[in-house]
C-alpha positions in Angstrom: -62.8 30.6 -52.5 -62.7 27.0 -53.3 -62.4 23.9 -51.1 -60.9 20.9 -50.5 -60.0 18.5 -48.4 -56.4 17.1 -47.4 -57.1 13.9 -49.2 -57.9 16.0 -52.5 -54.6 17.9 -51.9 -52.8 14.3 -51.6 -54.6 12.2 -54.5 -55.9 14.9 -56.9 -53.3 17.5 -56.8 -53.6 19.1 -61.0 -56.5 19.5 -59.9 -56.3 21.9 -57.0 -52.7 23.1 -59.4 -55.6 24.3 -62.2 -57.5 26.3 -60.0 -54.6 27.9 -58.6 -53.6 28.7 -62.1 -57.2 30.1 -62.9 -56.2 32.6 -60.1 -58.5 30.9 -57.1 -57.6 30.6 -53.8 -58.1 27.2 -52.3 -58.9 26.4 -48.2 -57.5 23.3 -47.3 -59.7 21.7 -44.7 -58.9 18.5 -42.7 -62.4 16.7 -40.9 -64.2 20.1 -42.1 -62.0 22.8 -40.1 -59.6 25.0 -42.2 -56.1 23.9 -41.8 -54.1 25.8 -44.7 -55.0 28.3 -47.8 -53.0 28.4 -51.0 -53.0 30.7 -53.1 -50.7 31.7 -56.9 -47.5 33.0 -55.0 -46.5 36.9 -55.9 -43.8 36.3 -57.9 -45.1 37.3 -60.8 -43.8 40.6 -59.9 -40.5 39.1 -59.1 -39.9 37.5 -62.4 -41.0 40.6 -64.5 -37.1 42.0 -66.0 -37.1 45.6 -63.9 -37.2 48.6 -65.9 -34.6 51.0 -66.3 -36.5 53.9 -64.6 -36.7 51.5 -61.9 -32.9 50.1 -62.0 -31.7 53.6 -61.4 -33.6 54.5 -58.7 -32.2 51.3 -57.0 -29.0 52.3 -57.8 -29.3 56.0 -56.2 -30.7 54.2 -53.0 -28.0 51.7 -52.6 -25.4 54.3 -53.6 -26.7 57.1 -51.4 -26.9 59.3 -54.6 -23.5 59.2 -55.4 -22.7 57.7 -58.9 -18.9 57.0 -60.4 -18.3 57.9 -64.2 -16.2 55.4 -66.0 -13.6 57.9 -66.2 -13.4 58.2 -62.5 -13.3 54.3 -62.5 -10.3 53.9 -65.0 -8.3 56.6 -63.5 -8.9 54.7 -60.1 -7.5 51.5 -61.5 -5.0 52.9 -63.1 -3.5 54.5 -59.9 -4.4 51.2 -58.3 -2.3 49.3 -60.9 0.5 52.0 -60.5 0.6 51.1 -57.0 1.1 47.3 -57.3 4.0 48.1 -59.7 5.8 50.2 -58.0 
């Protein structure tokens, strides 16, 4: 783990950005006691496009297991449109 000090975080921040992006974790230490710690944020998971293994089984846990067919879906909206006419 590298540190610095606030100032450093202030004045010479690419600096402490490279490290970061070399995967280091930095303590931030103000009159030599720790006072923050940064590290790369997570999201590298987050932005990585889901798979479709991985969409479906979100879609059986939001849905409860229950899926619609696109028939069921267009006979639904036609009896919905049916209704509005008449």
């Amino acid at each position: 783990m590298r540190t610095a000090t606030v100032r450093e975080l202030r004045n010479e921040f690419s600096k402490l950005e490279s490290w970061l992006a070399n995967g280091e974790t930095i303590e931030i230490c103000r009159r030599g006691e720790p006072v923050a710690t940064l590290t790369q944020p997570c999201s590298t998971e987050k932005t990585r496009k889901p798979t479709l293994d991985e969409l479906i089984a979100r879609r059986d846990r939001d849905s409860g297991g229950t899926t619609v067919s696109l028939e069921q879906l267009a006979e639904e909206k036609a009896f919905a449109l049916e209704g509005q006419q008449g």
